[in-house]
C-alpha positions in Angstrom: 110.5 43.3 62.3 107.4 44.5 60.7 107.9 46.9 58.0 105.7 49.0 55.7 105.7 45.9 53.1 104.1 43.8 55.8 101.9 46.5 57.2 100.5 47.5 53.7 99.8 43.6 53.1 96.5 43.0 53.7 96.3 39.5 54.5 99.2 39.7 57.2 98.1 38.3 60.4 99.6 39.7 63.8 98.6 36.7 66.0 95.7 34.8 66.9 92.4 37.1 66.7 90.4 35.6 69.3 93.1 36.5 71.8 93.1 39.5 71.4 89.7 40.1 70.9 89.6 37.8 74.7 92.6 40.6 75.5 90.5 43.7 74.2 87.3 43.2 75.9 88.7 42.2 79.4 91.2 44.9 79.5 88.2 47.1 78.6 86.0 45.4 81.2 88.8 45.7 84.3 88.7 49.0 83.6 85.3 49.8 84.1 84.7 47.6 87.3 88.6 49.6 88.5 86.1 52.2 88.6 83.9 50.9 91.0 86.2 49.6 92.6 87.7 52.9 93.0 84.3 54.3 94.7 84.3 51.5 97.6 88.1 52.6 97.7 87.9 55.8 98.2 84.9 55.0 101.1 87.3 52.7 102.9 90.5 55.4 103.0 87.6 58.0 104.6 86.3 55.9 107.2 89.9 54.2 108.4 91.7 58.1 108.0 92.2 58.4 112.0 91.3 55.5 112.8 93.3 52.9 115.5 95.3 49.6 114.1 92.0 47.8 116.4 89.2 49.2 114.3 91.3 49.4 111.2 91.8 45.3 111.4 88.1 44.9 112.4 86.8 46.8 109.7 89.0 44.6 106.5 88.4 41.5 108.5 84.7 42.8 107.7 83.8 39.8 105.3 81.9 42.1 102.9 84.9 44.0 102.7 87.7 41.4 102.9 86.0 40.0 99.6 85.7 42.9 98.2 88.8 44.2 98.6 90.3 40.3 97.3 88.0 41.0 94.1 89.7 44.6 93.9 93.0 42.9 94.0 91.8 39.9 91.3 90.8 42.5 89.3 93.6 44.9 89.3 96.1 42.2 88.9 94.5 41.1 85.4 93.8 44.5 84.4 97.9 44.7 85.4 99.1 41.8 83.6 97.0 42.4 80.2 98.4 46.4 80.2 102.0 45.5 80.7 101.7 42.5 78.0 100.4 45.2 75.4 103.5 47.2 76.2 105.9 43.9 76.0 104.5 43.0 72.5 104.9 47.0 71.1 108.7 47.4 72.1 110.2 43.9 72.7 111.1 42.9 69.2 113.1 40.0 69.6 110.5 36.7 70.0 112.6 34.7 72.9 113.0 38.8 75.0 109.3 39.0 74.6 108.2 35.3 76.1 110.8 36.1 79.1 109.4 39.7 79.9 106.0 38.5 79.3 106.9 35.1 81.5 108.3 37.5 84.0 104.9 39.9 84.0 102.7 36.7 84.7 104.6 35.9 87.5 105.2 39.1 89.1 101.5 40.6 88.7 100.5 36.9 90.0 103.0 37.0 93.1 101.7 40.9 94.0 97.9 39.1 93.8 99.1 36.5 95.8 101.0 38.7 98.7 97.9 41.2 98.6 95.2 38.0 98.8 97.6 36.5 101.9 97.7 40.2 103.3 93.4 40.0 103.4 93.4 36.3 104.1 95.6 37.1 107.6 93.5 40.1 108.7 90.3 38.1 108.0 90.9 35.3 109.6 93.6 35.8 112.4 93.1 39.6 113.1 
């Protein structure tokens, strides 16, 4: 439990630096390209609104957009995984509840990726 003796302390150390420095920059990083990403999203609901299941499937198995849209889920999914840890390490206090929620956010953000990436894979490949 960290306390106001710990906190005022200043050589207290939280956990290894260059993690989350590594943790910092990428979350900052995954953010901005969410942005972009969030342009070419917002393209690809306007030109499939109406649009039949034919052209719908011809236009993802598209491969500039199935790789895309592979990279949009990539991304989010780290961007996912880095957010809920942050929130995992500020209110799990207990050591062995915070390796099993953060254990169980690695491999539910990786199994979403994974569904979504099979979900492209299929279209692209097999219509």
């Amino acid at each position: 439990m960290i306390d106001k003796r710990i906190i005022a302390d200043p050589k207290t150390h939280y956990g290894p630096a260059k993690a989350a420095t590594r943790h910092f920059i990428t979350q900052r990083l995954t953010g901005a390209l969410n942005v972009l990403f969030l342009i070419f999203l917002v393209w690809l609901v306007v030109r499939l609104a109406g649009a039949e299941r034919a052209e719908m499937i011809s236009v993802i198995a598209n491969p500039f957009v199935a790789i895309v849209l592979a990279l949009l889920i990539v991304n989010v999914r780290v961007h996912m995984r880095i957010g809920m840890r942050e929130v995992i390490e500020d209110y799990a206090d207990e050591e062995r509840t915070n390796r099993l929620l953060r254990f169980v956010n690695n491999v539910f953000s990786a199994g979403v990726a994974l569904i979504g990436l099979v979900a492209i894979a299929k279209i692209a490949f097999w219509g």
